[in-house]
N, CA, C and O atoms as a GROMACS GRO file, in nm:
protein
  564
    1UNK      N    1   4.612   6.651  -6.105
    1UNK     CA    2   4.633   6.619  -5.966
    1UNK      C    3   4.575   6.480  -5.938
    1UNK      O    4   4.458   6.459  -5.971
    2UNK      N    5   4.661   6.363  -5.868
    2UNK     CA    6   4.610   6.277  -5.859
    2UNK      C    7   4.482   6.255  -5.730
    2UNK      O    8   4.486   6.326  -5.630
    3UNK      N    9   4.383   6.160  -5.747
    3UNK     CA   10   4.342   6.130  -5.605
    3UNK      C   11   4.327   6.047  -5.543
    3UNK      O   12   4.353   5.936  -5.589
    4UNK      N   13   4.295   6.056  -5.452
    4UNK     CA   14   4.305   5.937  -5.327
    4UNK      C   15   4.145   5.902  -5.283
    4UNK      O   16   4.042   5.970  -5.277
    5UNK      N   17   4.167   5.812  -5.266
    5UNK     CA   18   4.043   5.701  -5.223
    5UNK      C   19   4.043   5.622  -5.120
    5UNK      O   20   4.079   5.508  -5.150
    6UNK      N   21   4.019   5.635  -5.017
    6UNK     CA   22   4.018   5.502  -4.885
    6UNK      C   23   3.953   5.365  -4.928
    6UNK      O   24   3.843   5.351  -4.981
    7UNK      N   25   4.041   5.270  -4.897
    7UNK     CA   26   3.972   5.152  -4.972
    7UNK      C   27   3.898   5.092  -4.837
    7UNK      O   28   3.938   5.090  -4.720
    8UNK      N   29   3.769   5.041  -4.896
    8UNK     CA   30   3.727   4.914  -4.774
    8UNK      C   31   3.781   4.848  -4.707
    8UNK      O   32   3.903   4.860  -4.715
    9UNK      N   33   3.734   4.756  -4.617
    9UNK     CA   34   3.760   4.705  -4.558
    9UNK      C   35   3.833   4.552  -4.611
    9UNK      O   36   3.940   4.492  -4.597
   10UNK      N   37   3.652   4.529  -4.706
   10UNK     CA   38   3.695   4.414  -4.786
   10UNK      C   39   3.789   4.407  -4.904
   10UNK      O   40   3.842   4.298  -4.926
   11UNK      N   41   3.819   4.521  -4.992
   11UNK     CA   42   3.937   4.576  -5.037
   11UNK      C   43   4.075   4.522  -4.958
   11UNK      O   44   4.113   4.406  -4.977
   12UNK      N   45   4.125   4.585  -4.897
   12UNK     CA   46   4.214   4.533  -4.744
   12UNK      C   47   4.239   4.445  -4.717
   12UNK      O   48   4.359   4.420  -4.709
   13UNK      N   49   4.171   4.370  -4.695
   13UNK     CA   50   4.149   4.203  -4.673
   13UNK      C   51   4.184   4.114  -4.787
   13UNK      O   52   4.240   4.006  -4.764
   14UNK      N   53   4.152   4.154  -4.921
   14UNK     CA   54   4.220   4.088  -5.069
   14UNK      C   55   4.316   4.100  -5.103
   14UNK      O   56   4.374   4.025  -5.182
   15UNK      N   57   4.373   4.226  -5.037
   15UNK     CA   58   4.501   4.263  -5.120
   15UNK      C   59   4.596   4.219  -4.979
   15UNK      O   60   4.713   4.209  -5.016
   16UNK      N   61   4.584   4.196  -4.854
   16UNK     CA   62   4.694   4.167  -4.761
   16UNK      C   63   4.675   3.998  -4.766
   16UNK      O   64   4.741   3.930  -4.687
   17UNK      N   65   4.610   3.952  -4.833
   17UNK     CA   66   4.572   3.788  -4.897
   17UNK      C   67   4.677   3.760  -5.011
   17UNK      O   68   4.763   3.673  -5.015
   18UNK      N   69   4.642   3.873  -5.117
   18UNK     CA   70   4.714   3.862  -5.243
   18UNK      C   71   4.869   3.863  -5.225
   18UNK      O   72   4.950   3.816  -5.304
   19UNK      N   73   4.896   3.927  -5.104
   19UNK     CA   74   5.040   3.978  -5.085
   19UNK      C   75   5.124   3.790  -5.037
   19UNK      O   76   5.227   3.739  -5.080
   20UNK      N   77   5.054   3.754  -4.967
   20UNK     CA   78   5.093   3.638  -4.881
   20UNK      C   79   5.098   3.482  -5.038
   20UNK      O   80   5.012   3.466  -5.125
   21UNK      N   81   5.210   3.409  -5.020
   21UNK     CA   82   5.210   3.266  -5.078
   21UNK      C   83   5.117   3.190  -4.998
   21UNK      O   84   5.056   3.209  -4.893
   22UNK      N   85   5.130   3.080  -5.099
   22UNK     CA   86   5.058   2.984  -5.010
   22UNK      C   87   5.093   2.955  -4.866
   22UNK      O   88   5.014   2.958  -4.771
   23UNK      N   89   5.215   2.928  -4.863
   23UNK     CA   90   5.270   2.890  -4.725
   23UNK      C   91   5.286   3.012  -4.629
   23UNK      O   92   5.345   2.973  -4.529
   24UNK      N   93   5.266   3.102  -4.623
   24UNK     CA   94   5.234   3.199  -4.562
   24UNK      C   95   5.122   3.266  -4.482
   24UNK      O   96   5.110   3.338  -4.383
   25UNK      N   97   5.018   3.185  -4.609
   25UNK     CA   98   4.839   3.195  -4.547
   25UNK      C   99   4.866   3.053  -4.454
   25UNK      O  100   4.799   3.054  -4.351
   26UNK      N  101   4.915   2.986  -4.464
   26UNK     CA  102   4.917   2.882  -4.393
   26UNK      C  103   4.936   2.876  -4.266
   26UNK      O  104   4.876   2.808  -4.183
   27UNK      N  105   5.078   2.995  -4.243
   27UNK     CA  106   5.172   3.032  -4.160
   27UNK      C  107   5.016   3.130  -4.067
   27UNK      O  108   4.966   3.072  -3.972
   28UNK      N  109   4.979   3.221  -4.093
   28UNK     CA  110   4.884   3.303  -4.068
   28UNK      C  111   4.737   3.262  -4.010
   28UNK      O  112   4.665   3.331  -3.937
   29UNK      N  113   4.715   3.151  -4.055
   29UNK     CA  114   4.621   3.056  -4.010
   29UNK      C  115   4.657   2.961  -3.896
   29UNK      O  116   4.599   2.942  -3.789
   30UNK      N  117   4.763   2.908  -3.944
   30UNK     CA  118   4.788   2.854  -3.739
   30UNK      C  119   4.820   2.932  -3.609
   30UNK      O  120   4.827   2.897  -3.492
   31UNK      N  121   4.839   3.077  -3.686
   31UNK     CA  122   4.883   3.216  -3.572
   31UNK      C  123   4.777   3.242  -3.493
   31UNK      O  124   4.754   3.263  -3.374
   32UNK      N  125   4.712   3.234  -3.607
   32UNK     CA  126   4.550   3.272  -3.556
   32UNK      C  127   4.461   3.156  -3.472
   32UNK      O  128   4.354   3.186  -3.419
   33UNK      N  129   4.529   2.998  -3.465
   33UNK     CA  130   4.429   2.964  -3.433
   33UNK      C  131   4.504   2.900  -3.261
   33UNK      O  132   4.451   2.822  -3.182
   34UNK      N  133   4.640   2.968  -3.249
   34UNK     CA  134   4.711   2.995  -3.110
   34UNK      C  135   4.666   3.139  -3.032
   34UNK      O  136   4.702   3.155  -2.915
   35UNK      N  137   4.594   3.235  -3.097
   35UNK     CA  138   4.554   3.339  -3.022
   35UNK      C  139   4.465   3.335  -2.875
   35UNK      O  140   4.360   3.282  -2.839
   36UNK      N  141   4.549   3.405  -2.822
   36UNK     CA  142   4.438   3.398  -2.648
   36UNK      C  143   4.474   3.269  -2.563
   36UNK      O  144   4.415   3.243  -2.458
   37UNK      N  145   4.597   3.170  -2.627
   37UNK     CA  146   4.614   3.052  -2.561
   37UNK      C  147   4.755   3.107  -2.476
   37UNK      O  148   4.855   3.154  -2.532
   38UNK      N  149   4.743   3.097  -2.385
   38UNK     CA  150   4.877   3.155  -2.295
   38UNK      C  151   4.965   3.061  -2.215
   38UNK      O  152   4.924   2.945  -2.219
   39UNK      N  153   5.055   3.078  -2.156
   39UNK     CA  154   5.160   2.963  -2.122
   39UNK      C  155   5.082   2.969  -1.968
   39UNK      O  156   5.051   3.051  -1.882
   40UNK      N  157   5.070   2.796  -2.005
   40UNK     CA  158   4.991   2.719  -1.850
   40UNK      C  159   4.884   2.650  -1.914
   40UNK      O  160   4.834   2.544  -1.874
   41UNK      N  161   4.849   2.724  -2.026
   41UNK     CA  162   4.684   2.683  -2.094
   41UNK      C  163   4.725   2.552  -2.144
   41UNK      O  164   4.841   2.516  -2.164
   42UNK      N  165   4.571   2.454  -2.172
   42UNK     CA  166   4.580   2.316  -2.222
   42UNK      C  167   4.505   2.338  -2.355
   42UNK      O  168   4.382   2.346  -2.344
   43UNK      N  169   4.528   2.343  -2.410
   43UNK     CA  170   4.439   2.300  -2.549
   43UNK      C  171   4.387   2.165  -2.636
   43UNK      O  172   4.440   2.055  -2.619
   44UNK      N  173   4.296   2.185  -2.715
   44UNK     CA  174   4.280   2.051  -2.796
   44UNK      C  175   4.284   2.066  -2.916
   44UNK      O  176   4.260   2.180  -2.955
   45UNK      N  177   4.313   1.966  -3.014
   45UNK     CA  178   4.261   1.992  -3.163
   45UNK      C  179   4.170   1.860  -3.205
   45UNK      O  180   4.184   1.745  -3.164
   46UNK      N  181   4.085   1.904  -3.286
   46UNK     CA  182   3.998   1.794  -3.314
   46UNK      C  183   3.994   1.774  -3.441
   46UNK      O  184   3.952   1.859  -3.520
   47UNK      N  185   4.034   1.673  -3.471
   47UNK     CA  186   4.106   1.631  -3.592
   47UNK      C  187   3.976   1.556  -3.690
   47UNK      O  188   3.921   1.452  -3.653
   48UNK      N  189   3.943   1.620  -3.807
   48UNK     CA  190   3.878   1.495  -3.908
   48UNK      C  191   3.915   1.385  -3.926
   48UNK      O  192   3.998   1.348  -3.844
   49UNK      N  193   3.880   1.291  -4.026
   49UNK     CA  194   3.949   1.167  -4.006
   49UNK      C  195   4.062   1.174  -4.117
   49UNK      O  196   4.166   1.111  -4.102
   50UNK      N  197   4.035   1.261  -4.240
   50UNK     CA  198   4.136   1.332  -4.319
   50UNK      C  199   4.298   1.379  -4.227
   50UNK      O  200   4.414   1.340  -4.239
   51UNK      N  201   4.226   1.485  -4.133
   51UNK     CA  202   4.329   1.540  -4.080
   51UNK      C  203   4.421   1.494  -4.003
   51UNK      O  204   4.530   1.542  -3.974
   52UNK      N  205   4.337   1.333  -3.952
   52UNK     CA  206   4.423   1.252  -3.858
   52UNK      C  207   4.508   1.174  -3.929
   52UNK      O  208   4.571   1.103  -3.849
   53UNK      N  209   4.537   1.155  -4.030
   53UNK     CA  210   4.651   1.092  -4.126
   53UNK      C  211   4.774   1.203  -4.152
   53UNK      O  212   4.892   1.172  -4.166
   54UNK      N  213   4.720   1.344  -4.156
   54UNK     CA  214   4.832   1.440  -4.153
   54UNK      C  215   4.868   1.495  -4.019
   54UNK      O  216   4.950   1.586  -4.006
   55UNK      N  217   4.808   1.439  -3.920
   55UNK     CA  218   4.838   1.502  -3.765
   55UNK      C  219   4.995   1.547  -3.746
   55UNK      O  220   5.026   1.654  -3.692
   56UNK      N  221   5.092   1.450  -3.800
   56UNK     CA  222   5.216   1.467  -3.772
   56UNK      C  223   5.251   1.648  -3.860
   56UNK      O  224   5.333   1.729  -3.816
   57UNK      N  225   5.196   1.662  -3.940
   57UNK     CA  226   5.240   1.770  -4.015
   57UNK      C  227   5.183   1.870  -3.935
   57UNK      O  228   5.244   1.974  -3.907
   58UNK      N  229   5.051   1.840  -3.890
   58UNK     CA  230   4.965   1.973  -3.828
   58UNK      C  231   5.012   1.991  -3.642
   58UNK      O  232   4.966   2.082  -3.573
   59UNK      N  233   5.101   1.895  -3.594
   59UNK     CA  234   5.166   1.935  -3.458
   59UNK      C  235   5.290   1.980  -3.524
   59UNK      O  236   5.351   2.035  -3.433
   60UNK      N  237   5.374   1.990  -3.648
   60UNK     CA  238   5.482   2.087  -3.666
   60UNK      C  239   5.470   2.196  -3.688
   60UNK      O  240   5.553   2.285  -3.666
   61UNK      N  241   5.273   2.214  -3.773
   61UNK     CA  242   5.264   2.390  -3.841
   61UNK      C  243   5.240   2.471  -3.700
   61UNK      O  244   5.278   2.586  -3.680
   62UNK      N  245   5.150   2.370  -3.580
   62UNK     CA  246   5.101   2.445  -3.466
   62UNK      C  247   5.261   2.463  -3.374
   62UNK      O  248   5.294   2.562  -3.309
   63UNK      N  249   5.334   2.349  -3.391
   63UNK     CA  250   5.469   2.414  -3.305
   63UNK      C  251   5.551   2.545  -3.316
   63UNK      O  252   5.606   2.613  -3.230
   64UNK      N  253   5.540   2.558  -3.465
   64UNK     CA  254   5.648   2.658  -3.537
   64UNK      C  255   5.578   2.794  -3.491
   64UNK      O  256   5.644   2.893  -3.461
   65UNK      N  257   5.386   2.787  -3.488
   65UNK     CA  258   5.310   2.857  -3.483
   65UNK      C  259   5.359   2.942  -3.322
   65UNK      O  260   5.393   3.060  -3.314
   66UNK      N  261   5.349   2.839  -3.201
   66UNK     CA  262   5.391   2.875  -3.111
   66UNK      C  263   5.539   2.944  -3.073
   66UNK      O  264   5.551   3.024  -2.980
   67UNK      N  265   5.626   2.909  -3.140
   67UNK     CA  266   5.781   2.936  -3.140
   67UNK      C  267   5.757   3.051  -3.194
   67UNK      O  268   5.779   3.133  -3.105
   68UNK      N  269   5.724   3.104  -3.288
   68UNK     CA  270   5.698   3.257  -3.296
   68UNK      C  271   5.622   3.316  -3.225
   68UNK      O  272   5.614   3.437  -3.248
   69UNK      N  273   5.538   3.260  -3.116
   69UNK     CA  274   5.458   3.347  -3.036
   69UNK      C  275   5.565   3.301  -2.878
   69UNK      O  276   5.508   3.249  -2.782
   70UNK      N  277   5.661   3.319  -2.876
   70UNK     CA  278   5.782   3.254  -2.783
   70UNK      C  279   5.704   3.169  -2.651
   70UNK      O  280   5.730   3.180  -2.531
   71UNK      N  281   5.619   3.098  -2.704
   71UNK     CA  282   5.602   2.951  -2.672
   71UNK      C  283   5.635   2.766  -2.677
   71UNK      O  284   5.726   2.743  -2.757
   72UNK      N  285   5.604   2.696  -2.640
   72UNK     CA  286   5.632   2.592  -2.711
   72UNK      C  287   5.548   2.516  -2.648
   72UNK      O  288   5.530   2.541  -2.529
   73UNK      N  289   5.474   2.403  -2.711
   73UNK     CA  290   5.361   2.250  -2.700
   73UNK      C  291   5.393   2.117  -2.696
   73UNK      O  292   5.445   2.034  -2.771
   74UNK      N  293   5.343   2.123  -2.577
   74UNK     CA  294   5.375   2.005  -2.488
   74UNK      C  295   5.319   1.864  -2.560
   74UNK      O  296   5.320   1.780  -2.470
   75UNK      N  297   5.279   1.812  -2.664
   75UNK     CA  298   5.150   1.734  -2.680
   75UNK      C  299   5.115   1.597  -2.594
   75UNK      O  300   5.192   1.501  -2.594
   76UNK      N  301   5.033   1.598  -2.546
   76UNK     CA  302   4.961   1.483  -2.448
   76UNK      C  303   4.931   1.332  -2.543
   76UNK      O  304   4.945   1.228  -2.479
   77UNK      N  305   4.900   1.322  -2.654
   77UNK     CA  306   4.897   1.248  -2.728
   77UNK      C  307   4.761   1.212  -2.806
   77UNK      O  308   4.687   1.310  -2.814
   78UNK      N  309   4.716   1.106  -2.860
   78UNK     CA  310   4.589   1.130  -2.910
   78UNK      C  311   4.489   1.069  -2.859
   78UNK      O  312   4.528   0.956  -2.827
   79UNK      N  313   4.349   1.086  -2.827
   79UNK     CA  314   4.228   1.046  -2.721
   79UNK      C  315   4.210   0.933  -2.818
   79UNK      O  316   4.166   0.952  -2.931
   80UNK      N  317   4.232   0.859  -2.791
   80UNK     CA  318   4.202   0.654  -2.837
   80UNK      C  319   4.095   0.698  -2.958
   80UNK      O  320   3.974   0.709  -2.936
   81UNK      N  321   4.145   0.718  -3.068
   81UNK     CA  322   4.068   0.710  -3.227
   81UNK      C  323   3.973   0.785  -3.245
   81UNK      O  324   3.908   0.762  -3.347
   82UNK      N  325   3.931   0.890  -3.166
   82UNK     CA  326   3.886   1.054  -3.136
   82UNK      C  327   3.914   1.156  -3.227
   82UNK      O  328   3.832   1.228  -3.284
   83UNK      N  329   4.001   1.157  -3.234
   83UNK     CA  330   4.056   1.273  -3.377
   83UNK      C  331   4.107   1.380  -3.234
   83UNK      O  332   4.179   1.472  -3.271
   84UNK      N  333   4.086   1.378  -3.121
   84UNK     CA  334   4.160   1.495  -2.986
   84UNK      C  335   4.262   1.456  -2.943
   84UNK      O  336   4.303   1.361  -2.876
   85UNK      N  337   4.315   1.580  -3.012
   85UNK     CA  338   4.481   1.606  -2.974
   85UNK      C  339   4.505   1.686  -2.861
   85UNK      O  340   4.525   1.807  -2.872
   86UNK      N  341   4.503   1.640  -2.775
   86UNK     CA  342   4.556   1.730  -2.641
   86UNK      C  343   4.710   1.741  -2.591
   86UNK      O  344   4.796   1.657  -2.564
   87UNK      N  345   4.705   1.900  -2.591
   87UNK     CA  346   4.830   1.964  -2.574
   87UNK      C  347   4.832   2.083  -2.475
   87UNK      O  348   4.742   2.164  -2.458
   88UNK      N  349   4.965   2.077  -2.407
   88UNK     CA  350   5.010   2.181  -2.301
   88UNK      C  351   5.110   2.270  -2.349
   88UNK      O  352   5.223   2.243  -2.388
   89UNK      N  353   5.016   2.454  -2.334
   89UNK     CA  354   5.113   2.512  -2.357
   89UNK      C  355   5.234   2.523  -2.269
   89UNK      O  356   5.188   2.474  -2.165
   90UNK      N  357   5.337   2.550  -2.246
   90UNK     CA  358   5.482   2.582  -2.213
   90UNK      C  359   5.560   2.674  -2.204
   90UNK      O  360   5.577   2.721  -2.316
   91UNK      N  361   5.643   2.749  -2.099
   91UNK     CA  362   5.744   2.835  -2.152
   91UNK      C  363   5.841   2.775  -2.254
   91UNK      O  364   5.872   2.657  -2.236
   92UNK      N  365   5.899   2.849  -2.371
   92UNK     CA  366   6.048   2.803  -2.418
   92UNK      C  367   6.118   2.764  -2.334
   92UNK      O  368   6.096   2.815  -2.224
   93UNK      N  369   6.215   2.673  -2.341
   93UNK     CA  370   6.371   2.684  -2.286
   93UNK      C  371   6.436   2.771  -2.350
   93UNK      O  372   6.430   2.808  -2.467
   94UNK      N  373   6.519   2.809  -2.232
   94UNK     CA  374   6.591   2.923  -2.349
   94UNK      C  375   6.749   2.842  -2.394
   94UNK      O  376   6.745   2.722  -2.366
   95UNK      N  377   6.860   2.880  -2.446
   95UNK     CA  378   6.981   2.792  -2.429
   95UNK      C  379   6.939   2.732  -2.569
   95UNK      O  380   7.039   2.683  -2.620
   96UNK      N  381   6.854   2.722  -2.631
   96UNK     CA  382   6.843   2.577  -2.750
   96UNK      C  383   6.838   2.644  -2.863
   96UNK      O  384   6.904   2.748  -2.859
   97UNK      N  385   6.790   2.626  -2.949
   97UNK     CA  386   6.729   2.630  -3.088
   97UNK      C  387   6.816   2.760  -3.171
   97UNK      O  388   6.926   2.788  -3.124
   98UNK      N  389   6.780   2.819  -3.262
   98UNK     CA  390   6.788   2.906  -3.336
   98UNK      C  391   6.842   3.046  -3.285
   98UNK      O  392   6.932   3.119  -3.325
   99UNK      N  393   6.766   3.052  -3.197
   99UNK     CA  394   6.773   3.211  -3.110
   99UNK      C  395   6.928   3.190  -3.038
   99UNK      O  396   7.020   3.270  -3.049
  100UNK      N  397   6.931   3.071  -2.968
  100UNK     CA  398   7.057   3.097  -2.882
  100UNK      C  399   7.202   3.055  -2.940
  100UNK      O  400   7.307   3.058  -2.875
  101UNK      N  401   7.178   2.998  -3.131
  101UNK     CA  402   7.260   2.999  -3.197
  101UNK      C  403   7.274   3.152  -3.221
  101UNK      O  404   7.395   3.173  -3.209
  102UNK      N  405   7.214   3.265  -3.248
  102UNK     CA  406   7.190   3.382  -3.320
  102UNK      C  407   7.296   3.399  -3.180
  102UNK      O  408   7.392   3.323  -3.176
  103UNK      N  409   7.281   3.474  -3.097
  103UNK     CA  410   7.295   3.542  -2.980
  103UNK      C  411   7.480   3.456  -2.960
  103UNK      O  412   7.564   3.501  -2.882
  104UNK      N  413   7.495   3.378  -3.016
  104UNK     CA  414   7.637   3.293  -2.983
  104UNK      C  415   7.705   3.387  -3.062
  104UNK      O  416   7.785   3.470  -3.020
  105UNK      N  417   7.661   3.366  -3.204
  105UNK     CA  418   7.724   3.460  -3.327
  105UNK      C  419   7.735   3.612  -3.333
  105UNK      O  420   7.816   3.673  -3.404
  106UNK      N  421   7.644   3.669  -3.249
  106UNK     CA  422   7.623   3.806  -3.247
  106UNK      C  423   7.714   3.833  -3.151
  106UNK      O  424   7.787   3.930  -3.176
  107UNK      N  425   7.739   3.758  -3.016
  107UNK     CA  426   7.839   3.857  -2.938
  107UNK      C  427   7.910   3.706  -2.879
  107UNK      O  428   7.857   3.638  -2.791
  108UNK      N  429   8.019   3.677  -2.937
  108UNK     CA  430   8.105   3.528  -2.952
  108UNK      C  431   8.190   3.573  -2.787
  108UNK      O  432   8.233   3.678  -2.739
  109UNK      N  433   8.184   3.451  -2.749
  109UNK     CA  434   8.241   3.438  -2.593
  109UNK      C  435   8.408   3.509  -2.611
  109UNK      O  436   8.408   3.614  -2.546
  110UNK      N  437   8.510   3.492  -2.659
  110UNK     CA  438   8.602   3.516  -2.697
  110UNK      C  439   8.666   3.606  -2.851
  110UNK      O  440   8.657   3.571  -2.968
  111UNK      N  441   8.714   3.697  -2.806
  111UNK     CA  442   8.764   3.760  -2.957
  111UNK      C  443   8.887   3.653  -2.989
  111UNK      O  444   8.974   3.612  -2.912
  112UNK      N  445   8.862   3.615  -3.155
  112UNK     CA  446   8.948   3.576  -3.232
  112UNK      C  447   9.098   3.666  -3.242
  112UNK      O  448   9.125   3.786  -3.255
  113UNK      N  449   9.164   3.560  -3.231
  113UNK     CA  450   9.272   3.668  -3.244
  113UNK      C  451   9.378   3.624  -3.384
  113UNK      O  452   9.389   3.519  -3.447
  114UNK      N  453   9.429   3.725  -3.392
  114UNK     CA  454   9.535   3.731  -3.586
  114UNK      C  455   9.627   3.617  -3.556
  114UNK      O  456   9.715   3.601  -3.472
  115UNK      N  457   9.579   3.545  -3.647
  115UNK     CA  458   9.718   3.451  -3.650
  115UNK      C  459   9.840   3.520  -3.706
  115UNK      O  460   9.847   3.603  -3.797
  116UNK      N  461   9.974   3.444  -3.601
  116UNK     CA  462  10.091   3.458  -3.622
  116UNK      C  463  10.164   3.474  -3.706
  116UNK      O  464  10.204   3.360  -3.726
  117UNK      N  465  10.228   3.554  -3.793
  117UNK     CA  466  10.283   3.536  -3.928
  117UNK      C  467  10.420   3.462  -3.890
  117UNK      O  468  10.496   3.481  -3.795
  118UNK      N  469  10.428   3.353  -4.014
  118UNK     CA  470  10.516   3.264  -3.982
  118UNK      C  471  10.622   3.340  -4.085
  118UNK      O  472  10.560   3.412  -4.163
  119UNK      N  473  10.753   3.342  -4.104
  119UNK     CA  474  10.840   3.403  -4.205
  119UNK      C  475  10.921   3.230  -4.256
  119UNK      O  476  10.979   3.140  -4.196
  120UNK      N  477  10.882   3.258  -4.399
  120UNK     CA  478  10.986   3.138  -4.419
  120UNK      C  479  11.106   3.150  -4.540
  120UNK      O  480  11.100   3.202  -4.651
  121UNK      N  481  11.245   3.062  -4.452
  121UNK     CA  482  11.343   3.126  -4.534
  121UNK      C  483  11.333   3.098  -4.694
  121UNK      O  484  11.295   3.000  -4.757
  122UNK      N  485  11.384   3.226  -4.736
  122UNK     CA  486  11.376   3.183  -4.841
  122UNK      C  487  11.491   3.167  -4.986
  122UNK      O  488  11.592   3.236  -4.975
  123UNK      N  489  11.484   3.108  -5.075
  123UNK     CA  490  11.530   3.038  -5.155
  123UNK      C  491  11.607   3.098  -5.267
  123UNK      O  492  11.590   3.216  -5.297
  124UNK      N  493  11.686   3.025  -5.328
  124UNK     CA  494  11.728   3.157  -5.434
  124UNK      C  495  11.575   3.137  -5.602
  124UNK      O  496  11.509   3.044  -5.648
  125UNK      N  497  11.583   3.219  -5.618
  125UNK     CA  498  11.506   3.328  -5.699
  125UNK      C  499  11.537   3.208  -5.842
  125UNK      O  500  11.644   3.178  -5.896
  126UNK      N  501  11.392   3.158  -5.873
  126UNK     CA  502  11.405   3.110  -6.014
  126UNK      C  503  11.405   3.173  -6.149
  126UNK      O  504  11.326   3.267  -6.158
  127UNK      N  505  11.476   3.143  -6.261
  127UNK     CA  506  11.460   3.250  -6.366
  127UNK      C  507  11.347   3.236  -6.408
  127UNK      O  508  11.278   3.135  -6.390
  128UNK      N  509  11.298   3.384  -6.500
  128UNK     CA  510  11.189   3.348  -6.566
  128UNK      C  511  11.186   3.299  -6.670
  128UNK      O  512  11.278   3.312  -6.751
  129UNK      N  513  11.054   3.216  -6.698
  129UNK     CA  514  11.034   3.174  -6.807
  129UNK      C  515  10.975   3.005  -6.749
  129UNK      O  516  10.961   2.951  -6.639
  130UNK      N  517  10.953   2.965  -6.897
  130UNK     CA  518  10.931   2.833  -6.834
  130UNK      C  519  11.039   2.758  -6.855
  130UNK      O  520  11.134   2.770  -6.932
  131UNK      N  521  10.985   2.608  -6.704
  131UNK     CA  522  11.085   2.560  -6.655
  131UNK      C  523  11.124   2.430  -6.840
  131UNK      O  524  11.038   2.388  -6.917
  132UNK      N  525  11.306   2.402  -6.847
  132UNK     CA  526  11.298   2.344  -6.938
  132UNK      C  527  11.248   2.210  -6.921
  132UNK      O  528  11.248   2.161  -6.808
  133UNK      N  529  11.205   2.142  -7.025
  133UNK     CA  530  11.138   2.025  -7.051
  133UNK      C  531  11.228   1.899  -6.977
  133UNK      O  532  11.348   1.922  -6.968
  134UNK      N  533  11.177   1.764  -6.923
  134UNK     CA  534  11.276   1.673  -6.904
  134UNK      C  535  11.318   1.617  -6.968
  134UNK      O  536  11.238   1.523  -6.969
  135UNK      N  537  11.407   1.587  -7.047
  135UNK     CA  538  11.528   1.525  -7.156
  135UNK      C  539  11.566   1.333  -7.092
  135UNK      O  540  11.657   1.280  -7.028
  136UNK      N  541  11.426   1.284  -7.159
  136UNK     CA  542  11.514   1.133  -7.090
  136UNK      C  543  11.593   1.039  -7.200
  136UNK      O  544  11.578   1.054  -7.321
  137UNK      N  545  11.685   0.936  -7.139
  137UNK     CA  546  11.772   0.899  -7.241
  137UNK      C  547  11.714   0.768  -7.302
  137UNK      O  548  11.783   0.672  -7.337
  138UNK      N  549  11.582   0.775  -7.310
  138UNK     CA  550  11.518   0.659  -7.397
  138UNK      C  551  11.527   0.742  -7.524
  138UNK      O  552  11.510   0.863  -7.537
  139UNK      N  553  11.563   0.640  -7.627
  139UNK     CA  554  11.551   0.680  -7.755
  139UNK      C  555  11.397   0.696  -7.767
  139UNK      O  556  11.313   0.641  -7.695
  140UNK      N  557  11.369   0.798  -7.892
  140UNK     CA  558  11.233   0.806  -7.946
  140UNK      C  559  11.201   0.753  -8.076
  140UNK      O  560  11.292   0.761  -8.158
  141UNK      N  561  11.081   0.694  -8.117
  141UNK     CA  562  11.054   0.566  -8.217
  141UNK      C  563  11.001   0.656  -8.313
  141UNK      O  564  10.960   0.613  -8.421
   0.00000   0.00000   0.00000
């Protein structure tokens, strides 16, 4: 008979780590660091001086971050050589992106309709076989 064991906590925590790629812990880490920020809220990020050379990458991981939490960030721009990034959260628009391509495709304004069968006359009936060769009247050398 087999048995069972409740694993820890910290158990739990390694193995829902192990499960995730890199870009995934990545994904999971900017989720986490949009939590409790709600649409109206202002936020900041405070950038190392490392991080301020990749800023452009780290306002796309925090955008994407928000777009799955059906938000979107306003950014204010950067505090004069500060490393503070100040940004306004936002409702989505709705009408744009991904979602309102999905929702086009899922229920399309108009049903397609069968094209027309065209009938065309037709011809008399070639024999089979293959067609004979062309016979030209140049002599051959």
């Amino acid at each position: 008979m087999p048995v069972v064991i409740k694993l820890e906590s910290e158990e739990v925590a390694f193995l829902k780590l192990r499960q995730f790629g890199p870009k995934a812990r990545i994904r999971e880490e900017y989720d986490a660091l949009l939590e409790g920020i709600e649409i109206g809220d202002f936020g900041e990020l405070r950038l190392s001086d490392a991080e301020q050379e990749e800023s452009h990458r780290i306002r796309t991981l925090l955008q994407y971050a928000a777009t799955r939490r059906g938000m979107r960030l306003s950014f204010k721009g950067m505090v004069e050589n500060t490393g503070r990034l100040v940004f306004e959260v936002v409702r989505r628009t709705t009408g744009s992106g991904l979602d309102s391509y999905r929702a086009e495709v899922e229920s399309p304004k108009e049903v397609p309709r069968e094209p027309e069968r065209v009938t065309v006359p037709t011809t008399e009936k070639r024999k089979a076989g293959r067609p004979p060769k062309f016979i030209s009247n140049v002599p051959k050398k």
